[in-house]
C-alpha positions in Angstrom: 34.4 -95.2 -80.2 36.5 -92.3 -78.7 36.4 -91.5 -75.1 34.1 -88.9 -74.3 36.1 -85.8 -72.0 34.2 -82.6 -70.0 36.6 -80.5 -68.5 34.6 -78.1 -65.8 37.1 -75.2 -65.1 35.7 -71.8 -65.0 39.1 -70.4 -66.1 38.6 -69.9 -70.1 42.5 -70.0 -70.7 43.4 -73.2 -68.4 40.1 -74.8 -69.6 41.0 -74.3 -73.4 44.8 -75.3 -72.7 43.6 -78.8 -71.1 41.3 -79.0 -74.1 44.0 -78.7 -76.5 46.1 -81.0 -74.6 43.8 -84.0 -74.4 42.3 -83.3 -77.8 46.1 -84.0 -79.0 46.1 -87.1 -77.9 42.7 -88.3 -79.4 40.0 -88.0 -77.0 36.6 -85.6 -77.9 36.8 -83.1 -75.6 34.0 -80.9 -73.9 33.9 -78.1 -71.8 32.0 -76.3 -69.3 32.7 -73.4 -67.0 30.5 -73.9 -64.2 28.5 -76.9 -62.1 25.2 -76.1 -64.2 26.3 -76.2 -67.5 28.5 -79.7 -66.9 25.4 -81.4 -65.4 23.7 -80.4 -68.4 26.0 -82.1 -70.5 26.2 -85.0 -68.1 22.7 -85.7 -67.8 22.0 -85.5 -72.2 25.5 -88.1 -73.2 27.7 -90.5 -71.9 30.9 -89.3 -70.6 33.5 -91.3 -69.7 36.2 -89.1 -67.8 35.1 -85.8 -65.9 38.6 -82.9 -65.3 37.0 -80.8 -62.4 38.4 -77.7 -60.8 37.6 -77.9 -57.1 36.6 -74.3 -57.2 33.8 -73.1 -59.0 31.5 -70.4 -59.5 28.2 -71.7 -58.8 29.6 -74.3 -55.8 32.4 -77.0 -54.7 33.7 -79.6 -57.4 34.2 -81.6 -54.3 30.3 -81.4 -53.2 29.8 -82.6 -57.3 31.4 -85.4 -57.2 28.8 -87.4 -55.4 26.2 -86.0 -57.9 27.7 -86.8 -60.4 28.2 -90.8 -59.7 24.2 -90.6 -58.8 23.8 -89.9 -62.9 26.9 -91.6 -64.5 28.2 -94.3 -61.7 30.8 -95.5 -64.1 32.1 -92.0 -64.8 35.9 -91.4 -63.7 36.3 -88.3 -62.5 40.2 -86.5 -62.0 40.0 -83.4 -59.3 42.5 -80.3 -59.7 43.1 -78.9 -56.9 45.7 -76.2 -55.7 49.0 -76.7 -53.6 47.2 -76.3 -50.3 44.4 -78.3 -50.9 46.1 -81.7 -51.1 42.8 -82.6 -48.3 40.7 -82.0 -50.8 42.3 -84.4 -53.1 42.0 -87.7 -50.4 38.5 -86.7 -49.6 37.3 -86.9 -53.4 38.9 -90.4 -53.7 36.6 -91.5 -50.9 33.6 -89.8 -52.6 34.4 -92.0 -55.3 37.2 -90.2 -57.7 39.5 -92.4 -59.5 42.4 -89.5 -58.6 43.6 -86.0 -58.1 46.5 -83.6 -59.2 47.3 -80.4 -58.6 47.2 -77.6 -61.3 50.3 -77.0 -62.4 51.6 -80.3 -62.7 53.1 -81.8 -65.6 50.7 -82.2 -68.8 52.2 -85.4 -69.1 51.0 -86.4 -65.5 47.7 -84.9 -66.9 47.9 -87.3 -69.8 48.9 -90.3 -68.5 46.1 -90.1 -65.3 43.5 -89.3 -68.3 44.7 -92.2 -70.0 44.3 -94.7 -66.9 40.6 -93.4 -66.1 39.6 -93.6 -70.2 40.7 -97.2 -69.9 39.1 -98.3 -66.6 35.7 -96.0 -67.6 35.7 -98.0 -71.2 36.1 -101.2 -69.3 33.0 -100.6 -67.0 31.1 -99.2 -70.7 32.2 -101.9 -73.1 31.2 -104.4 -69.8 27.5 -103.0 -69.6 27.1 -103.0 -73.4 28.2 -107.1 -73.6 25.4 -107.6 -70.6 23.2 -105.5 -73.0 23.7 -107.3 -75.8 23.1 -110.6 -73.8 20.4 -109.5 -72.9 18.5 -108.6 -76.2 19.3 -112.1 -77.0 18.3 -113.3 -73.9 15.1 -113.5 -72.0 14.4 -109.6 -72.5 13.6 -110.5 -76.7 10.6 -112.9 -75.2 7.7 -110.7 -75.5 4.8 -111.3 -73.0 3.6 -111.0 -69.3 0.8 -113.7 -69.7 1.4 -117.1 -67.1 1.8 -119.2 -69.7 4.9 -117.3 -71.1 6.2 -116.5 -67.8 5.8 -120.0 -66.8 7.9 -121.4 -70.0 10.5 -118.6 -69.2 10.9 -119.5 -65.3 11.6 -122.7 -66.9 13.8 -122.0 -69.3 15.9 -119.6 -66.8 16.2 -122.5 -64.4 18.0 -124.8 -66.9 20.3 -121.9 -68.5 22.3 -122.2 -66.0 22.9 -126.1 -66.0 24.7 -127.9 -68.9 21.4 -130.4 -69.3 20.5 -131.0 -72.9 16.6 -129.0 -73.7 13.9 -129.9 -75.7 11.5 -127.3 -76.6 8.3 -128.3 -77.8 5.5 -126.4 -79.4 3.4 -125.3 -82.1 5.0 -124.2 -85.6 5.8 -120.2 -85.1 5.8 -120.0 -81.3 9.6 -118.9 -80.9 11.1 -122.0 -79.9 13.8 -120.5 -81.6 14.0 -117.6 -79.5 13.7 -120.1 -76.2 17.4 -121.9 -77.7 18.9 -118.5 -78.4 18.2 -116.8 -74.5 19.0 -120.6 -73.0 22.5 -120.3 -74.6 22.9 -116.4 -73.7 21.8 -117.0 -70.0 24.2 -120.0 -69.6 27.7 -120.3 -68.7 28.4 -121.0 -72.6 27.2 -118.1 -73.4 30.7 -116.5 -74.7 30.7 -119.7 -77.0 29.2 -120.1 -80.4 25.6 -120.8 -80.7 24.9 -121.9 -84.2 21.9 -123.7 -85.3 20.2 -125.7 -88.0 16.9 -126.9 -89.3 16.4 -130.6 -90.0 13.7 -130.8 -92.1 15.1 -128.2 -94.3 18.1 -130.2 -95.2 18.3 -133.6 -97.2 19.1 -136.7 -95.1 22.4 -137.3 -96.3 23.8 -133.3 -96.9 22.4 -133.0 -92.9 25.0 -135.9 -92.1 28.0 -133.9 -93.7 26.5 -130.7 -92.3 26.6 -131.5 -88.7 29.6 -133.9 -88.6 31.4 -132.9 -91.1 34.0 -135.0 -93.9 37.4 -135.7 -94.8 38.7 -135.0 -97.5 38.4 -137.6 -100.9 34.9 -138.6 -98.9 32.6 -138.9 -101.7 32.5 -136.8 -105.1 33.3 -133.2 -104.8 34.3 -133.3 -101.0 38.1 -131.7 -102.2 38.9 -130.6 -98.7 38.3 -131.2 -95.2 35.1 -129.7 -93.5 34.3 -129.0 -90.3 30.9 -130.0 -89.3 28.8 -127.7 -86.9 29.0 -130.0 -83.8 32.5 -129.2 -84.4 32.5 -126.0 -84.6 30.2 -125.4 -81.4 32.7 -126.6 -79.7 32.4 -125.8 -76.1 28.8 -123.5 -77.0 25.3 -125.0 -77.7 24.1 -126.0 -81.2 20.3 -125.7 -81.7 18.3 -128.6 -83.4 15.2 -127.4 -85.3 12.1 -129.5 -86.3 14.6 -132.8 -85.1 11.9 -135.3 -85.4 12.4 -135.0 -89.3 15.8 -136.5 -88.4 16.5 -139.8 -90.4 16.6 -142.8 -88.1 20.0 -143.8 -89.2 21.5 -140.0 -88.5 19.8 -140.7 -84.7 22.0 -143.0 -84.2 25.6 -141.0 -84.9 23.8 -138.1 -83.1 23.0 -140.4 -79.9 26.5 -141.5 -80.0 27.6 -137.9 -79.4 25.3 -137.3 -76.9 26.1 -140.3 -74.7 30.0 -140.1 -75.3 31.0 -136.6 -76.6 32.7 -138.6 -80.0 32.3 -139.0 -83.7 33.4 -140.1 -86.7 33.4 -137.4 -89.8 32.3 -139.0 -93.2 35.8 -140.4 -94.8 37.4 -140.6 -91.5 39.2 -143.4 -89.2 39.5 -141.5 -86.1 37.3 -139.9 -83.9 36.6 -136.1 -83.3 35.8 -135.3 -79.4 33.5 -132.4 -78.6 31.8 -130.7 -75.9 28.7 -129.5 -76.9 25.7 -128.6 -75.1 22.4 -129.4 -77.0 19.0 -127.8 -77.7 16.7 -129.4 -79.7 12.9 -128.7 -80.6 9.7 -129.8 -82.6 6.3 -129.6 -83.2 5.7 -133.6 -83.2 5.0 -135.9 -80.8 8.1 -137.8 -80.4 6.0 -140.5 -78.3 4.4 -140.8 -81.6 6.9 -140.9 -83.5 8.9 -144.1 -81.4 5.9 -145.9 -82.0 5.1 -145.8 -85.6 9.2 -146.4 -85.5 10.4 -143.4 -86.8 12.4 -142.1 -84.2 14.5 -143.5 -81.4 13.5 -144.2 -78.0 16.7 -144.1 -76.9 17.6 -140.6 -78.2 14.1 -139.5 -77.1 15.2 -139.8 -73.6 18.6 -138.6 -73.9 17.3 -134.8 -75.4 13.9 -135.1 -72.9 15.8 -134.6 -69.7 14.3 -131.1 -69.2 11.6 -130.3 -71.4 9.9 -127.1 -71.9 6.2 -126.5 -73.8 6.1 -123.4 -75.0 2.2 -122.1 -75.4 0.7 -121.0 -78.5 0.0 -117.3 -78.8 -4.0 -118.5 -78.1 -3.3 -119.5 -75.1 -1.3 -116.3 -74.0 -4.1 -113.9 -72.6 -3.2 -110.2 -73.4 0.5 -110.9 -75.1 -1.0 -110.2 -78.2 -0.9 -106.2 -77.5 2.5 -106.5 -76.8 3.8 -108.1 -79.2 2.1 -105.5 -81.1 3.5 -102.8 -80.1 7.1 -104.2 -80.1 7.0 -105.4 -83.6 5.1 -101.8 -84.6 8.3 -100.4 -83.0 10.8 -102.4 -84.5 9.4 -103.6 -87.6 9.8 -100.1 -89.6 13.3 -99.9 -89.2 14.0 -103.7 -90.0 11.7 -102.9 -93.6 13.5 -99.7 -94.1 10.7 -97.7 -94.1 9.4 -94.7 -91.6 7.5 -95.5 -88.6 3.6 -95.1 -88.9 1.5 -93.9 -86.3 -0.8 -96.5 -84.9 -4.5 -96.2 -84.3 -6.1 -97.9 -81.4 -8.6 -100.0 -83.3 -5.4 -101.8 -85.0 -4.2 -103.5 -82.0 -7.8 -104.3 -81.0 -8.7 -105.9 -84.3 -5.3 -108.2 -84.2 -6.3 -108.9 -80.3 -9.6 -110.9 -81.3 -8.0 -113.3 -83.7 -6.5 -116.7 -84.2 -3.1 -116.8 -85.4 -3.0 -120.6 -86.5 0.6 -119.8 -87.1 1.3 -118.0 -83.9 3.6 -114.9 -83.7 5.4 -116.0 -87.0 1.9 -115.8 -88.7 1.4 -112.2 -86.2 4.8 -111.0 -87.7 3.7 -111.4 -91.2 0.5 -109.6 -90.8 1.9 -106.5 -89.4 4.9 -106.3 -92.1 1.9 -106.4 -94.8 0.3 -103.6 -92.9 3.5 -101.5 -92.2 4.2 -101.6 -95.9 0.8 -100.9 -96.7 -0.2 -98.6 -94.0 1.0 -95.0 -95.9 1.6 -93.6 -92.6 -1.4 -94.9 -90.5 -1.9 -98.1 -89.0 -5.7 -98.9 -89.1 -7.6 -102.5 -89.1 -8.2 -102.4 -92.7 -4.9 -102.9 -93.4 -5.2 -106.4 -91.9 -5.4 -109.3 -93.9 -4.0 -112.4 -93.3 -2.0 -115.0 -95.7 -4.7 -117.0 -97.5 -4.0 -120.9 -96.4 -5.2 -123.2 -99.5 -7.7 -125.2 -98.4 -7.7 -128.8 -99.2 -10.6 -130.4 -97.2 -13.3 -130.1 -99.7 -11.0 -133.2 -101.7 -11.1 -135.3 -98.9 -12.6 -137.9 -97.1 -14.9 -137.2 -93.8 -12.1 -140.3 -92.2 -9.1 -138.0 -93.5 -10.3 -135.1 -92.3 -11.5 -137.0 -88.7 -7.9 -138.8 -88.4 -5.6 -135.7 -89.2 -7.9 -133.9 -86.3 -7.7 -136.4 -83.8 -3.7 -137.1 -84.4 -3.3 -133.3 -84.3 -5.3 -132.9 -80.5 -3.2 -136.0 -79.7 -0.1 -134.1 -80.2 -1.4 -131.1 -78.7 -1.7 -132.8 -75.4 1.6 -134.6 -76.0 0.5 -138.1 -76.4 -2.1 -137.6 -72.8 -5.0 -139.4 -74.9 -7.1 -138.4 -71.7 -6.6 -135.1 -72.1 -6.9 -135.7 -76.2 -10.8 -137.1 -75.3 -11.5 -134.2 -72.8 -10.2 -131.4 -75.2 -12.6 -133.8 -78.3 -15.0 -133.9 -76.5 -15.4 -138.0 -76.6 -15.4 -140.4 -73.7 -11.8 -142.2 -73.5 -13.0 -145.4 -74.8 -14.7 -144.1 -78.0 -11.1 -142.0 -78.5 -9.5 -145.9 -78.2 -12.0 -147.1 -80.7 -11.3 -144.7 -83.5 -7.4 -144.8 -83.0 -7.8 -148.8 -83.5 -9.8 -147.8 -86.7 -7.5 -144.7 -87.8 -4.1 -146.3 -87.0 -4.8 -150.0 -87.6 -1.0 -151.2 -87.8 0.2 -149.1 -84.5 1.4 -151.7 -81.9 
């Protein structure tokens, strides 16, 4: 990106010859010939270093100066002044110039000052962009003003700014994803990689080599060394997804790591040494889980220092209209297609239902409907992804046991809660667990 120049002199031959000077040297050059016309320019684009004649036609450069830092703060502005104005010069330093010369001066005193205030005014650009940046990645991408969002984001804000490992839980589709990615881009890590990985999209044994990586000669087809993503987020934050489909052996190299920042690649003797900050989320309950004996307790309480349950879009009064009109704004451009216009009775229609998959499910519907829509978005255009539909082959005790597993879950394993929200006294929510979970201890 070139640095953006206005030169405001009213003279048309000094203004052109500063032009042509600075153009020669790379910059994209502007010019005005009077206070109106610059603030014009100022107020429609960016510009990064201001040349302004003290005198002007239509008032002081002097008196500009401060007008100009109320629109562009980081703009760096260079005053010309003549021989007996050298007060003018100290006085627009303290309004907030970066310097002064007087006309007549060497161009190459012109070029190098230009060149100093490009570099500062870039600095102070390129800076704002990179907290702009971290910011679309951060908390900003969260859509929603309901509590229950704001409460999960309050949380997750608190703990950005701490090392302490995270575990996100909630439904399938509720952006757990997007709750690792503004952690890591709100922490102190956050100019360290972030990289992440599903574990239940992975086999047991490739997830081994994938996160720890191999030597060498390890096993069949392994012809070089391989850096594993633990090693690789070295210093940043790695993101586990869906970790309760972790195998129970893998828990055990991935507790190690957590408890002593070490392990051993496949095909290796020494150890590798790390520092890695670590996310992890699922949709299970773990407490479950260490009871049936499929995942550690030990490991459970390691990742569940700080936990944070992220609510389902059902539970997330009003959120659905924005997240609406967010995805109708950026959805067109990601499909490649024109932006529709978007009728009232769309976002109504989309507010009354219930997205079992939650704004993954959301997401889908509106892409259907934005490639569908032929320039209008309208409620007949919304149909949601058929789910096949298995109950009619199965038993009354399947269909009871999958429901009351799935509300225990829900309240994460609080089987008071599980009765309340069933419906059932606590005791007849005992009696059918002993019936629907006969071996649990």
């Amino acid at each position: 990106m070139l640095p953006q120049l206005l030169i405001i002199e009213d003279n048309t031959l000094e203004r052109t010859l500063y032009g042509r000077i600075l153009s020669s040297e790379g910059y994209d050059v502007l010019e005005a010939d009077c206070i109106k016309s610059a603030k014009a320019i100022i107020m429609r684009q960016v510009i990064h270093v201001i040349v302004l004649d003290v005198k002007l036609p239509d008032g002081s450069g002097l008196s500009f100066i401060s007008e100009i830092k109320n629109i562009s703060p980081d703009t760096e502005i260079i005053l010309f002044t003549s021989t007996g104005s050298i007060p003018d010069g100290v006085n627009s330093i303290k309004l907030g110039a970066f310097d002064y010369m007087i006309k007549g001066d060497s161009p190459v005193r012109l070029i190098g000052m230009v060149n100093q205030a490009s570099m500062q005014a870039m600095d102070k650009f390129m800076e704002k962009l990179h907290q702009k940046n971290l910011e679309e990645k951060g908390f900003a991408s969260i859509i929603g003003d309901s509590p229950a969002i704001q409460h999960a984001k309050e949380l997750a804000k608190r703990v950005a700014k701490t090392n302490a490992n995270v575990l996100l839980l909630g439904e399938t589709g509720v952006g757990k994803d997007l709750f690792a990615e503004a952690i890591h881009h709100s922490s102190l890590r956050h100019q360290q990689p972030f990289l992440a990985i599903n574990c239940s999209a992975i086999g047991k044994e490739v997830l081994e080599s994938e996160l720890f990586g191999y030597k060498a000669g390890a096993f069949t087809g392994a012809l070089k060394d391989k850096k594993g993503l633990f090693e690789m987020a070295d210093h940043g934050t790695i993101f586990l997804d869906e970790i309760g489909e972790m195998g129970i052996e893998l828990q055990a190299k991935l507790l190690r790591v957590l408890q002593n920042g070490t392990f051993i690649k496949l095909g290796d003797t020494k150890t590798t040494k790390v520092d890695c900050r670590l996310i992890a989320a699922t949709n299970q309950n773990l407490e479950l889980a260490i009871q049936k004996g499929s995942f550690r307790e030990d490991l459970y309480y390691r990742i569940s220092s700080f936990m944070i349950d992220i609510p389902p879009l059902r539970e997330r009064d009003g959120d659905i209209q924005l997240l609406v009109k967010h995805l109708f704004n950026t959805l067109p451009n990601q499909l490649g297609i024109p932006k529709p216009s978007l009728k009232g009775n769309f976002v109504k229609a989309l507010s009354t239902l219930h997205f079992k998959g939650n704004i993954r499910e959301l997401i889908n519907v509106m892409e259907r409907a934005i490639i569908l829509s032929n320039g209008v978005l309208d409620e007949n255009l919304i149909i949601r992804p058929k789910v096949k539909k298995e109950n009619a082959s199965r038993s009354l005790h399947e269909i009871e046991k999958e429901h009351i597993l799935n509300v225990i879950a829900e309240c994460q394993g609080n089987k008071r809660k599980a009765a309340r929200k069933l419906g059932i006294a606590i005791a007849t929510l005992y009696r059918k667990l002993e019936v629907i979970t006969p071996d649990r201890e």
